[in-house]
C-alpha positions as a Markdown table, in Angstrom:
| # | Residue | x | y | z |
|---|---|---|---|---|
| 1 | Unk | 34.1 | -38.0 | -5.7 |
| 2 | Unk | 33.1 | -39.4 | -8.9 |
| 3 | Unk | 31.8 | -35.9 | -10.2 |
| 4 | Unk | 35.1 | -33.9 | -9.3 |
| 5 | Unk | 37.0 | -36.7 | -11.1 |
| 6 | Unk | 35.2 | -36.0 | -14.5 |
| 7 | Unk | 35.6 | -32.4 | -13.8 |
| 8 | Unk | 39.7 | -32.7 | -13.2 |
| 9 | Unk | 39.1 | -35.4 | -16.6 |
| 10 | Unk | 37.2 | -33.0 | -18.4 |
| 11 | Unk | 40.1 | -29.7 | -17.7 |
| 12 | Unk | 42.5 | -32.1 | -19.3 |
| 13 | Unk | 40.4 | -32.6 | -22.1 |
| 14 | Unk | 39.7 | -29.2 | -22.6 |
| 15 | Unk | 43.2 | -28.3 | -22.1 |
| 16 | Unk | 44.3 | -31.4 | -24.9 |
| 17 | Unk | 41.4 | -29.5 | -26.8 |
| 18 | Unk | 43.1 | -26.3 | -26.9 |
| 19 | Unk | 46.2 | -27.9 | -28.0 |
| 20 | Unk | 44.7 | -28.9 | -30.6 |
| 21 | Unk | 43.2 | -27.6 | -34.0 |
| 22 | Unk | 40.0 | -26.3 | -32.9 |
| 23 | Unk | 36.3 | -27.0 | -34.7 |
| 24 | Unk | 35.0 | -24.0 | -35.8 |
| 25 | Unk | 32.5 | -22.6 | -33.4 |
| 26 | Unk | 29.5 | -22.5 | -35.7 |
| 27 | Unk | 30.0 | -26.1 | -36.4 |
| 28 | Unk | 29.9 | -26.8 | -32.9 |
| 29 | Unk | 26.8 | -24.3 | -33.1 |
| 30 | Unk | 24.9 | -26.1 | -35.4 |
| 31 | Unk | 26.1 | -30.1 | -34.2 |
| 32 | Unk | 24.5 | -28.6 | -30.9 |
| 33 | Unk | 21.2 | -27.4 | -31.9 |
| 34 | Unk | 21.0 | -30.3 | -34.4 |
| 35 | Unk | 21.6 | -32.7 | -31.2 |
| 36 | Unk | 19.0 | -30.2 | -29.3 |
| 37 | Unk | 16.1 | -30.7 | -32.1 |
| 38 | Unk | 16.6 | -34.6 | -31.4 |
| 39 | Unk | 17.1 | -34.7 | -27.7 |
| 40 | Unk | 13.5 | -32.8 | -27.1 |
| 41 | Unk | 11.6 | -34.2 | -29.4 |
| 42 | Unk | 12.1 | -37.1 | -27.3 |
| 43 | Unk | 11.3 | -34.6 | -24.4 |
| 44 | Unk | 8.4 | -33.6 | -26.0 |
| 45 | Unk | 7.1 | -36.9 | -26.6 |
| 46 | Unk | 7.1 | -38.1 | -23.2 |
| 47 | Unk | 5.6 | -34.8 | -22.0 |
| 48 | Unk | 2.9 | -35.5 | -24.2 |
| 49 | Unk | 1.5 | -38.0 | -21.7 |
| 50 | Unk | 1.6 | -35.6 | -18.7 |
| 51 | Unk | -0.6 | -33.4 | -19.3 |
| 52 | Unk | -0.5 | -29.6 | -17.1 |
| 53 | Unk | 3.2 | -30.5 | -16.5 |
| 54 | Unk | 6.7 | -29.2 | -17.7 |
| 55 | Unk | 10.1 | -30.7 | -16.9 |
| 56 | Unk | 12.2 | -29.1 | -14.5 |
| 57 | Unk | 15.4 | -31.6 | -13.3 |
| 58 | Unk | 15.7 | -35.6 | -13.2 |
| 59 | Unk | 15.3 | -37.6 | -9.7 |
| 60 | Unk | 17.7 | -39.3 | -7.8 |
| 61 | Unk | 16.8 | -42.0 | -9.6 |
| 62 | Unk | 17.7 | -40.4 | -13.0 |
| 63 | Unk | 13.8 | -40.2 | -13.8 |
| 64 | Unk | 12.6 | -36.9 | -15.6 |
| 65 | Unk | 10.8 | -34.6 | -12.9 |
| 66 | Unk | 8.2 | -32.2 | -13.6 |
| 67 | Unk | 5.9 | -29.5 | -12.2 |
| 68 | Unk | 3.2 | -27.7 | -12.6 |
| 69 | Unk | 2.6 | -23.9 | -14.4 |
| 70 | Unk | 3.2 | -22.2 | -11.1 |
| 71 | Unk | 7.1 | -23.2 | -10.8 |
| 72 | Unk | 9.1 | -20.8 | -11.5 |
| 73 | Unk | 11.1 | -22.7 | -14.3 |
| 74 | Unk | 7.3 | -23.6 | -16.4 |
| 75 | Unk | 8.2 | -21.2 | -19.3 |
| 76 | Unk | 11.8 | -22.3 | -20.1 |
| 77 | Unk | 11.3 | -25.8 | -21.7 |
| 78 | Unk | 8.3 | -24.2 | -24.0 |
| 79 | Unk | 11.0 | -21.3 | -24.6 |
| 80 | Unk | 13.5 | -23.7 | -25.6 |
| 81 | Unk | 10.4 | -25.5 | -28.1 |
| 82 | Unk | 10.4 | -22.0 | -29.6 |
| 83 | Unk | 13.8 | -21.5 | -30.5 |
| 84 | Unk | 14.5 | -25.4 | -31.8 |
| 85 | Unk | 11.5 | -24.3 | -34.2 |
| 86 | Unk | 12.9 | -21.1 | -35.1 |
| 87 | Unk | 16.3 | -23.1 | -35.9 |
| 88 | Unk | 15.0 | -25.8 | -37.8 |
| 89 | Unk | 11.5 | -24.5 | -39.1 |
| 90 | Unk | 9.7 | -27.6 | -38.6 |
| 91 | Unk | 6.1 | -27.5 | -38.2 |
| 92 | Unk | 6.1 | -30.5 | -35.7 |
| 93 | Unk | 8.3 | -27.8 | -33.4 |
| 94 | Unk | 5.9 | -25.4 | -34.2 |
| 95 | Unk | 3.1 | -27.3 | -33.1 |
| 96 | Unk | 4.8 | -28.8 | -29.7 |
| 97 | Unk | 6.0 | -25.2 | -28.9 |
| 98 | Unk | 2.3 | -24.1 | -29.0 |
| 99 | Unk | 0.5 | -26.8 | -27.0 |
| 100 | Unk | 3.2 | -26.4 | -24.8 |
| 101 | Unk | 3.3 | -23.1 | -24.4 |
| 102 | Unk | -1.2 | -23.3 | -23.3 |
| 103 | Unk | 0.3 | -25.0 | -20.2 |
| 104 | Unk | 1.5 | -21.9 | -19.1 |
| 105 | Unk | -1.4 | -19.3 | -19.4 |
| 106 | Unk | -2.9 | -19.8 | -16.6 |
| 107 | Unk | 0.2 | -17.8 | -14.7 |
| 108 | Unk | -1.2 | -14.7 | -16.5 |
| 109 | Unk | -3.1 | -14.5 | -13.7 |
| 110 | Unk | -0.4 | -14.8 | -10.8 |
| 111 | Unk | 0.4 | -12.0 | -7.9 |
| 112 | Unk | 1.6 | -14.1 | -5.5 |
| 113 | Unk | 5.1 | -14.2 | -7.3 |
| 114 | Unk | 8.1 | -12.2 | -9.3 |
| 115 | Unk | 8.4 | -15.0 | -11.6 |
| 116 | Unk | 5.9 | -13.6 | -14.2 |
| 117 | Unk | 8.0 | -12.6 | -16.5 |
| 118 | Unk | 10.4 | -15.6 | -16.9 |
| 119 | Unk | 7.4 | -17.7 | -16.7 |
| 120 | Unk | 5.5 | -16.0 | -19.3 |
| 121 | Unk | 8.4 | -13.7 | -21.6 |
| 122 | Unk | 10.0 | -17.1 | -22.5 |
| 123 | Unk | 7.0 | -18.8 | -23.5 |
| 124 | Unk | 4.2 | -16.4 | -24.6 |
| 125 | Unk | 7.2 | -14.2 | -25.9 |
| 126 | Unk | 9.2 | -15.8 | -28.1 |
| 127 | Unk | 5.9 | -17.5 | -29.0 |
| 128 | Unk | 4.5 | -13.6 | -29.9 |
| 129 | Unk | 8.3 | -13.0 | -31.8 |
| 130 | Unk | 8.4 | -15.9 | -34.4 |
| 131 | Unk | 4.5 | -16.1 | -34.9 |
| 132 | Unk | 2.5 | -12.7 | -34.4 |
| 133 | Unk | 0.2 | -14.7 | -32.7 |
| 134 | Unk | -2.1 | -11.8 | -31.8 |
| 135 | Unk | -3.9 | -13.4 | -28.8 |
| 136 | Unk | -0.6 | -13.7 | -27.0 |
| 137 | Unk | -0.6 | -9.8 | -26.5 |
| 138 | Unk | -2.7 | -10.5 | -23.9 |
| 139 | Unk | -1.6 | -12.9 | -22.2 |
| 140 | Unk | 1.6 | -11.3 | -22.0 |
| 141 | Unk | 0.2 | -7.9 | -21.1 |
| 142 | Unk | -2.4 | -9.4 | -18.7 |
| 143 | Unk | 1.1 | -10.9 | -16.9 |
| 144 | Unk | 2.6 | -7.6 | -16.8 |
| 145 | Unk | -0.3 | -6.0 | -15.0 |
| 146 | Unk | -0.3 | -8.6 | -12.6 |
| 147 | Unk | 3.7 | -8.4 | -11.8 |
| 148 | Unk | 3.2 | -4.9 | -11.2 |
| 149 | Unk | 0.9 | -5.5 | -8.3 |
| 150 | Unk | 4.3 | -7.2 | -6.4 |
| 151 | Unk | 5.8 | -3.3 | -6.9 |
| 152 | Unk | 6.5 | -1.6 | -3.8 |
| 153 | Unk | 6.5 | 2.1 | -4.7 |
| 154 | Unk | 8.2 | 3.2 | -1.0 |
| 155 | Unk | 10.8 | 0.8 | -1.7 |
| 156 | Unk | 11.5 | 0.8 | -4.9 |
| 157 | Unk | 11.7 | -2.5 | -6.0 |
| 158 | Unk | 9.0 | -5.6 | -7.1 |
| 159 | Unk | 9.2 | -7.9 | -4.1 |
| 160 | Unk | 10.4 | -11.0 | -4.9 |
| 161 | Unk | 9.1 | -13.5 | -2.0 |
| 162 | Unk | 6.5 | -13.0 | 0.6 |
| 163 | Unk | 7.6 | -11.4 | 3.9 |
| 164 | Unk | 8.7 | -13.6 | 6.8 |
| 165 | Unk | 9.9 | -13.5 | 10.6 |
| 166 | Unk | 13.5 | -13.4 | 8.5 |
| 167 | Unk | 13.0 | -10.5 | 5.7 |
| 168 | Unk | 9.8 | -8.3 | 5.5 |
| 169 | Unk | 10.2 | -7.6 | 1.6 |
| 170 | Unk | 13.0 | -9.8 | 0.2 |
| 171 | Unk | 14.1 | -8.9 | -3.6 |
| 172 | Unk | 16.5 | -10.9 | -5.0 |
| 173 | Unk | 18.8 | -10.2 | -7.7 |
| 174 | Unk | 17.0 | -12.7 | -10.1 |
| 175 | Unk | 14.3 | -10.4 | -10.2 |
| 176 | Unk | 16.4 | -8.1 | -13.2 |
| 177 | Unk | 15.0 | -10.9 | -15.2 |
| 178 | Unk | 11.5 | -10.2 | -14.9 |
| 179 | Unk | 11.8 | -6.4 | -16.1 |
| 180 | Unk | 12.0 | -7.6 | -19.7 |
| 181 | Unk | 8.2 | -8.8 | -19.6 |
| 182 | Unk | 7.5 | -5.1 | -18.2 |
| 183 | Unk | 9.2 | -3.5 | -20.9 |
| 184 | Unk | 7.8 | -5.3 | -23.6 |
| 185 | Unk | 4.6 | -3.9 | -21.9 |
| 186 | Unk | 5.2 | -0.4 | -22.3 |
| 187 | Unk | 6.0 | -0.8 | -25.6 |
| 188 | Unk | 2.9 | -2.2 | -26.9 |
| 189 | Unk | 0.2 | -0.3 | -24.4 |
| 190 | Unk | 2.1 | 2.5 | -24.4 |
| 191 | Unk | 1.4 | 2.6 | -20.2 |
| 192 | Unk | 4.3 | 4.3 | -18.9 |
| 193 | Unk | 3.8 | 2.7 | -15.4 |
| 194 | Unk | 5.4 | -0.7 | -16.9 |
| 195 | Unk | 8.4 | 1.5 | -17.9 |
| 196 | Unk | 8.6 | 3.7 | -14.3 |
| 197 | Unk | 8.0 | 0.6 | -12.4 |
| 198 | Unk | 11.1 | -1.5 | -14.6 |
| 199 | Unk | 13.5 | 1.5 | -14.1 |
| 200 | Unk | 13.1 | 2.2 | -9.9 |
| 201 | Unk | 13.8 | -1.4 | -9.8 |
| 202 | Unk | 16.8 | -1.5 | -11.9 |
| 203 | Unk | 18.0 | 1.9 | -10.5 |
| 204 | Unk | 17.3 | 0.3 | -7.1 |
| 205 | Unk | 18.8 | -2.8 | -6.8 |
| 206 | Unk | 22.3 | -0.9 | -9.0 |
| 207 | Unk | 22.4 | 1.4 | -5.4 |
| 208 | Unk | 21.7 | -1.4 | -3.3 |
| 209 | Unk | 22.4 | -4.7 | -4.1 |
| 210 | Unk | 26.2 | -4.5 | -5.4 |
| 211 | Unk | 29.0 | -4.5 | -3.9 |
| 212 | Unk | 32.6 | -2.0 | -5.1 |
| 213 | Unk | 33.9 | -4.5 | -7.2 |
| 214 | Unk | 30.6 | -4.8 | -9.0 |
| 215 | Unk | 29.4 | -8.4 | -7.7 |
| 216 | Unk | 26.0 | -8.7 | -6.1 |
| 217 | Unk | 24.6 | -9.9 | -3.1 |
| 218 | Unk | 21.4 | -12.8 | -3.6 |
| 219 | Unk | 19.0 | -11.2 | -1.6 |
| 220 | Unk | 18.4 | -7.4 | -0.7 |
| 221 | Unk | 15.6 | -7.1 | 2.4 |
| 222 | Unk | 14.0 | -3.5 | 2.9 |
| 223 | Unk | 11.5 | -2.4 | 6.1 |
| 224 | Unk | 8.4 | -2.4 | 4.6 |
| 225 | Unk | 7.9 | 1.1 | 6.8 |
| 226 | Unk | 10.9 | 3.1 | 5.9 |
| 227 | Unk | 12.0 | 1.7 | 2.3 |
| 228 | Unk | 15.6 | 1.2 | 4.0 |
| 229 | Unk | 17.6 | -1.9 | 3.6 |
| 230 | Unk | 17.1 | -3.9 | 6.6 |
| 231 | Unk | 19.5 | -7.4 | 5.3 |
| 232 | Unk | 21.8 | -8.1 | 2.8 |
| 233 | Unk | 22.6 | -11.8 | 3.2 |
| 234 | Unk | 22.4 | -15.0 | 0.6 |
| 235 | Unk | 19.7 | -18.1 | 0.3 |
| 236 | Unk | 21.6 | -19.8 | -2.5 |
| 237 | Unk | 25.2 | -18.8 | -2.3 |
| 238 | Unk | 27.8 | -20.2 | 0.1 |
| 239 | Unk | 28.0 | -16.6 | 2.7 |
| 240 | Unk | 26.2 | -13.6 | 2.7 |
| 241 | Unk | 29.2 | -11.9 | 1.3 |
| 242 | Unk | 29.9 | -14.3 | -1.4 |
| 243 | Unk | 29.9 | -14.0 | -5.1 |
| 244 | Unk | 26.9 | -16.4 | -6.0 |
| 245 | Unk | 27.3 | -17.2 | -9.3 |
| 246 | Unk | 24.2 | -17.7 | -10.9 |
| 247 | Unk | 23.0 | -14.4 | -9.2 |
| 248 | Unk | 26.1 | -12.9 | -11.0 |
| 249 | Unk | 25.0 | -13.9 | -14.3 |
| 250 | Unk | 21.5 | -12.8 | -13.7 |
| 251 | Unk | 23.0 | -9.1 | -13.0 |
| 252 | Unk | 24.6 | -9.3 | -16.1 |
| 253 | Unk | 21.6 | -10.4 | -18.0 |
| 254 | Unk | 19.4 | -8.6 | -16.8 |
| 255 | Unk | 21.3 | -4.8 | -17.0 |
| 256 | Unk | 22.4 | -5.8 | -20.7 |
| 257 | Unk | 18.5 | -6.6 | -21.0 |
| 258 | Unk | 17.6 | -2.9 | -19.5 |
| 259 | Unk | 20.3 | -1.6 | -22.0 |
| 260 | Unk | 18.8 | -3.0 | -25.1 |
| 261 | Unk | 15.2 | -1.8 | -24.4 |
| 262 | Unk | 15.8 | 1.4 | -22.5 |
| 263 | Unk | 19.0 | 2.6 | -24.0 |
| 264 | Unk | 20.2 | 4.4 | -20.8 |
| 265 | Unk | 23.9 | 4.5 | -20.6 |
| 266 | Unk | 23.9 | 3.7 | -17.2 |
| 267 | Unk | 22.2 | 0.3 | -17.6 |
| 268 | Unk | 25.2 | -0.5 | -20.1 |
| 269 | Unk | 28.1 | 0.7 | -17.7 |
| 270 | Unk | 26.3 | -1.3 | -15.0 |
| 271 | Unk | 26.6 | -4.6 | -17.4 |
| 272 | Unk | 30.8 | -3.6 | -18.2 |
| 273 | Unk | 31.1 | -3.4 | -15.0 |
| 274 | Unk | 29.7 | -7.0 | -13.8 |
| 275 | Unk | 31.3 | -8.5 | -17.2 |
| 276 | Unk | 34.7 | -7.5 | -15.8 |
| 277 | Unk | 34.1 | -9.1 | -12.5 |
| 278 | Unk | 33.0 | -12.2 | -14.0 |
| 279 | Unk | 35.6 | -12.7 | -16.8 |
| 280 | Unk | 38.4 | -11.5 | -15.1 |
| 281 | Unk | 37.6 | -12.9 | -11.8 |
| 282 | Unk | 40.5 | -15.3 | -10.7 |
| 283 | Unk | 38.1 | -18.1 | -9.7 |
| 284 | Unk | 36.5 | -18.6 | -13.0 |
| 285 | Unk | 38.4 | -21.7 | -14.8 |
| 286 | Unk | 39.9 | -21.5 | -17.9 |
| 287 | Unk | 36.6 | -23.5 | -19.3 |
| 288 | Unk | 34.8 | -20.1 | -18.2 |
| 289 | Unk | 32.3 | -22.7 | -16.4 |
| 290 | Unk | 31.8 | -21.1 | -13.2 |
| 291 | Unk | 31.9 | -22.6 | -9.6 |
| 292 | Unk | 28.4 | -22.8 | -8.0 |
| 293 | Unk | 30.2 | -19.9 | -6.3 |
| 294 | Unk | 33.0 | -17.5 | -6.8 |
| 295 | Unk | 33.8 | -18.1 | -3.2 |
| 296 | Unk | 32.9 | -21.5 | -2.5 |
| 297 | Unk | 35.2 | -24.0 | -0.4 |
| 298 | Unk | 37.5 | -26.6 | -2.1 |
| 299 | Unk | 37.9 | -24.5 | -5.2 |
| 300 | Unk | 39.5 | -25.8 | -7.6 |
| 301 | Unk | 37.2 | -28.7 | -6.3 |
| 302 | Unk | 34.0 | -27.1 | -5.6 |
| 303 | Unk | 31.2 | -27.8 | -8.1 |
| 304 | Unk | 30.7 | -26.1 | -11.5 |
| 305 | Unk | 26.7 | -25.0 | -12.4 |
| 306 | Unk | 26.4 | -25.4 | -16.0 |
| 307 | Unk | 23.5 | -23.1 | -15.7 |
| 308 | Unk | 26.0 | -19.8 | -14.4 |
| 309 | Unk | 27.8 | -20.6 | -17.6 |
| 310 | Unk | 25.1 | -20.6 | -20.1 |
| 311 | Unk | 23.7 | -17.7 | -18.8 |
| 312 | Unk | 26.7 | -15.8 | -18.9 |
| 313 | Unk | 27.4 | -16.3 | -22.1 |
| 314 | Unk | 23.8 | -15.7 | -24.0 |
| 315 | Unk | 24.7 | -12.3 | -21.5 |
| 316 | Unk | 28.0 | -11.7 | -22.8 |
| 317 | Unk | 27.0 | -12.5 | -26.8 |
| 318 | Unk | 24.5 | -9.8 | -26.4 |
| 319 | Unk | 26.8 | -7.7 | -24.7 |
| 320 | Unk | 29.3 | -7.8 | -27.2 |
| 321 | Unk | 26.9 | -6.1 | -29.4 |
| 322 | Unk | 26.9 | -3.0 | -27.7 |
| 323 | Unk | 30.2 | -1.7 | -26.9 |
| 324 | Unk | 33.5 | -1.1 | -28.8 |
| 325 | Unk | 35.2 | -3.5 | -31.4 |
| 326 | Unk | 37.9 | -4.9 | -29.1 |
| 327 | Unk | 35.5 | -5.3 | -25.7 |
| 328 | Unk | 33.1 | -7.2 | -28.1 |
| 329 | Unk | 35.6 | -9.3 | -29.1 |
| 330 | Unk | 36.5 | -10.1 | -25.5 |
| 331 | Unk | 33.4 | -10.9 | -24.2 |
| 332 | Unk | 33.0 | -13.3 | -27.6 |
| 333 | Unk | 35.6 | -15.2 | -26.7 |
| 334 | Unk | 34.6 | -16.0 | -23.2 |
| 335 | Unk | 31.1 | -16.7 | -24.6 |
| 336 | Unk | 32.5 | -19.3 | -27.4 |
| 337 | Unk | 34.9 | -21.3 | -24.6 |
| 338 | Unk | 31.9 | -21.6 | -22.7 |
| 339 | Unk | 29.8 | -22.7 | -25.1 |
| 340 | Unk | 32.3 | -25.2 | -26.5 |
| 341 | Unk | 32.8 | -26.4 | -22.8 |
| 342 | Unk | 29.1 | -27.1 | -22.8 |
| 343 | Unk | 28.9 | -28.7 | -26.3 |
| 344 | Unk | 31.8 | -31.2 | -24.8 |
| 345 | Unk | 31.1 | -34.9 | -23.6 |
| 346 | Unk | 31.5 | -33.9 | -20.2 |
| 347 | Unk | 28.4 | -31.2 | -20.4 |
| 348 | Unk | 26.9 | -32.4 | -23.1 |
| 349 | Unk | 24.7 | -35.7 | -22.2 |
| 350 | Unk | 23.8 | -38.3 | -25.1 |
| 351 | Unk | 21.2 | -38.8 | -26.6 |
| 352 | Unk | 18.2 | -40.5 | -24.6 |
| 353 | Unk | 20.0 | -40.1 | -21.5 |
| 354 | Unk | 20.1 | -37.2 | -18.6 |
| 355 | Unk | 16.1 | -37.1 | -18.7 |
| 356 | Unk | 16.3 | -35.8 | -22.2 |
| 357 | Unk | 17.9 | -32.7 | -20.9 |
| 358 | Unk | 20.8 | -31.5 | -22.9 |
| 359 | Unk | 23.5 | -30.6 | -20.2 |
| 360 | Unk | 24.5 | -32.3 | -17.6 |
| 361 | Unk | 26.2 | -30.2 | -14.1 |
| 362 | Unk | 24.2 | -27.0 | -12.5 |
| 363 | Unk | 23.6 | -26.6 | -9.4 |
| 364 | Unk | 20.1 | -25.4 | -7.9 |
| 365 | Unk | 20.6 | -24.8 | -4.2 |
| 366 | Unk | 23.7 | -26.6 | -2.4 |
| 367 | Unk | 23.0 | -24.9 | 0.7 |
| 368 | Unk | 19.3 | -26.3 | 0.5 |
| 369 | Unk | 20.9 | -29.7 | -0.5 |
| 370 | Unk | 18.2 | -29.2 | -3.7 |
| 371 | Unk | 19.2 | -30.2 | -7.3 |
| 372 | Unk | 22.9 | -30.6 | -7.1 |
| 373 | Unk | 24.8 | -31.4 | -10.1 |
| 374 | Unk | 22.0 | -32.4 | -12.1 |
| 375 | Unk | 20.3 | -30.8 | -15.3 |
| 376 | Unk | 18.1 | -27.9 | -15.2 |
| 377 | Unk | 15.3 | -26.6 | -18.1 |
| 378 | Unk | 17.3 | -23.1 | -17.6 |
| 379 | Unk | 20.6 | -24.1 | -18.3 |
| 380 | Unk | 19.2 | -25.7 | -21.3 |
| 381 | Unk | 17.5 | -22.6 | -22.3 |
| 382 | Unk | 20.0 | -20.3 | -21.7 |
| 383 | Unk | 22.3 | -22.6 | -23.6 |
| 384 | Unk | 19.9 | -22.9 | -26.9 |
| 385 | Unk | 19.9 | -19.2 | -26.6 |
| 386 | Unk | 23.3 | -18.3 | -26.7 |
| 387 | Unk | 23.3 | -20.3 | -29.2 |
| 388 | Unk | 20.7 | -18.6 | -31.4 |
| 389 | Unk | 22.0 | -15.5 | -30.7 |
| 390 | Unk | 26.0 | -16.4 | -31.8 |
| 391 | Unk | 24.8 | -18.3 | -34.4 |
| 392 | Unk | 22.9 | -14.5 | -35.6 |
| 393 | Unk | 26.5 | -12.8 | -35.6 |
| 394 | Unk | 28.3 | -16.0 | -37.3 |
| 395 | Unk | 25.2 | -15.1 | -40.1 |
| 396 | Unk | 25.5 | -11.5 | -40.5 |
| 397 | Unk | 29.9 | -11.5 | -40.3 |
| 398 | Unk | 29.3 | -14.1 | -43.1 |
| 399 | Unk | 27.3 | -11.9 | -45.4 |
C-alpha cells in the first residue's frame, strides 16, 4: 500500500512537474551523475571489505546484498565504476573500476551459462574502451569462446538455462544481450564463427520469439531433436502471453545493439518495430516508467521496475541515432521523461540510503516473490548509461 501511494504521489508530482518550467535535461544529466560519483564511492568503499563479492539488491532489512562472480548481475556494478570514471576522470574511479573489475575474470572461463557476455562486456569491456588495457583482449575473447560452447547449431540459438523435465533448451529473450560480447569477438580475431553464431541467434529468436504486434514472449523452448519450438510460455512475466516488460526492453536493446555492429537493415526494422510497441503502448504511463508488465493486474496500480525504464531508454537514445530526424526526436523524448522520472525523489534515493544504490523501484521476479520493489545493480547501470550516452548528443548538438 505504502509503495502504490508514492507512486499515485509521485504521477502528481510529475504531472505538477510538467506544469511547470522544466530543468534542462543536461542539468538533470550532470546533477545525476554528480550524485552517482558520490553515492558509489560510498559503494565502493564498503565493497572494499568484501572481498570476491559485488552488490546485487538490499535485504529485507535494507542491508546491501552481494554475490559472487558467477551471478549473473557481477559485471554491472564494475560497469557502472567504468562510466563514473569516464565522467569524472578521477584516478580513484579508475583505480576502484579496475580492482573491481579482477573480481570478475574468473567467469572467462564459464560454459555453464548465457550470461558471459553481460558479465564480462560490461566490465572487461568498457574497461578495454576507456583504457586499451591490452590484457583484457583476452579475457574478453577467452569469454566469447566459452559462450559459444552454449550454441546449439540444430536450433539456432545459444541456450540460455540448462534443460529440465519443463523445457529441454530454454532461450530466453535476455539472451540478445549477450551477442554484443560475440561481436566484439569477431572484430578483433577476425573468427567469423563469433559473427555466424550472433546472427542465427538474432535471426532466430526475430522468427520465433515475437509476437504480430512486435512484443516478445520471455522464454522460447526448442526439442533438442528436431530444432522446433516445443513452449513458448514466461518465468518472469505475469502469463505466458504477456508483455514482460523488462524482456521488452532487452529486445529493443539488444536488435539496436545488432544494428550498430552488423549494420543489417533488418536488425534496425526489428528495433522500430519493438520501439513502437513500447512507446505507443497504452499501458505505459505518462512517466514512461513501465509496469513490471504491460499486462499485469491492478494497472494503473501494479508495480513500476525502474530497471524496464532505464533500459529502454539507454535503448531508445541509441536508437535515436539511427533513423530519420523526426523518429529520433521521438524516441528522445521518451528517453529524457524517463530519465527525468528516474532523476526525481521518488526514483532517485539519497544519499547513503537504498544500500548505496541509486534508484529505488524494479522489480526482479514478482511471480518468484524475488526482489520486489527494491534496487537492482542493472537498473543502475542502465541508468548511468543512458546517461552517458544523452549526455554524448547534448555534447556534439552543442558544438
Amino acid at each position: 500500500m505504502k509503495t502504490r501511494l508514492k507512486i499515485f504521489l509521485a504521477a502528481i508530482l510529475f504531472i505538477a512537474i510538467s506544469c511547470s518550467k522544466e530543468k534542462p535535461i543536461d542539468k538533470i544529466i550532470d546533477e545525476s551523475l554528480s550524485f552517482a560519483v558520490k553515492q558509489y564511492s560510498l559503494m565502493t568503499d564498503t565493497m572494499k571489505n568484501k572481498p570476491d563479492q559485488l552488490p546485487r539488491t538490499i535485504t529485507a532489512e535494507g542491508r546491501l546484498k552481494t554475490e559472487n562472480s558467477h551471478w549473473w548481475t557481477s559485471g554491472f556494478y564494475p560497469g557502472s565504476l567504468w562510466y563514473l570514471y569516464e565522467y569524472s576522470n578521477n584516478p580513484e574511479f579508475k583505480a576502484d573500476a579496475t580492482g573491481i573489475t579482477a573480481r570478475v575474470e574468473q567467469e572467462k572461463y564459464t560454459t555453464n551459462s548465457h550470461d558471459v557476455g553481460f558479465i564480462l562486456n560490461c566490465s572487461f569491456g568498457n574497461g578495454l574502451r576507456l583504457t586499451g588495457e591490452e590484457a583484457y583482449n583476452e579475457v574478453l575473447l577467452t569469454g566469447a569462446k566459452s559462450l559459444s560452447t552454449r550454441f546449439r547449431p540444430n536450433i539456432g540459438c545459444i541456450q540460455s538455462w540448462g534443460s529440465s523435465k519443463k523445457w529441454q533448451c530454454p532461450v530466453i529473450i535476455d539472451n540478445m544481450m549477450n551477442l554484443e560480447l560475440l561481436m566484439w569477438a569477431f572484430k578483433k580475431s577476425g573468427d567469423s564463427s563469433f559473427y555466424k553464431i550472433a546472427l542465427s541467434h538474432a535471426d532466430t529468436t526475430i522468427k520465433y520469439h515475437f509476437r504480430s504486434d512486435f512484443s516478445t514472449y520471455h522464454v522460447v523452448s526448442y526439442d533438442t531433436v528436431t530444432g522446433k519450438v516445443e513452449a513458448r510460455q514466461t518465468a518472469q512475466g505475469f502469463s505466458d502471453s504477456s508483455a514482460w516488460s523488462r524482456g521488452q526492453s532487452w529486445g529493443l536493446y539488444g536488435y539496436t545493439m545488432m544494428y550498430r555492429e552488423t549494420g543489417l537493415d533488418r536488425y534496425l526494422q526489428q528495433a522500430r518495430h519493438i520501439a513502437g510497441f513500447l512507446t505507443s503502448n497504452p499501458n505505459l504511463p505518462e512517466d514512461k516508467i513501465p509496469y513490471w508488465d504491460f499486462n499485469a493486474p491492478g494497472i494503473p496500480n501494479a508495480t513500476r521496475d525502474a530497471s524496464a525504464g532505464a533500459i529502454m531508454a539507454s535503448a531508445l537514445i541509441e536508437l535515436s541515432s539511427f533513423v530519420g530526424k523526426e523518429e529520433g526526436e521521438r524516441y528522445l523524448k521518451v528517453a529524457e521523461t524517463q530519465i527525468r522520472t528516474l532523476a526525481s525523489p521518488m526514483y532517485m534515493a539519497k544519499l547513503g540510503e537504498n544500500g548505496d544504490f541509486l534508484l529505488m523501484h524494479s522489480v526482479g521476479s514478482i511471480p518468484a516473490n524475488s526482489e520486489v520493489d527494491v534496487p537492482l545493480t542493472y537498473a543502475d547501470y542502465y541508468f548511468i548509461e543512458a546517461c552517458m550516452r544523452y549526455r554524448k548528443i547534448l555534447n556534439a548538438e552543442s558544438k
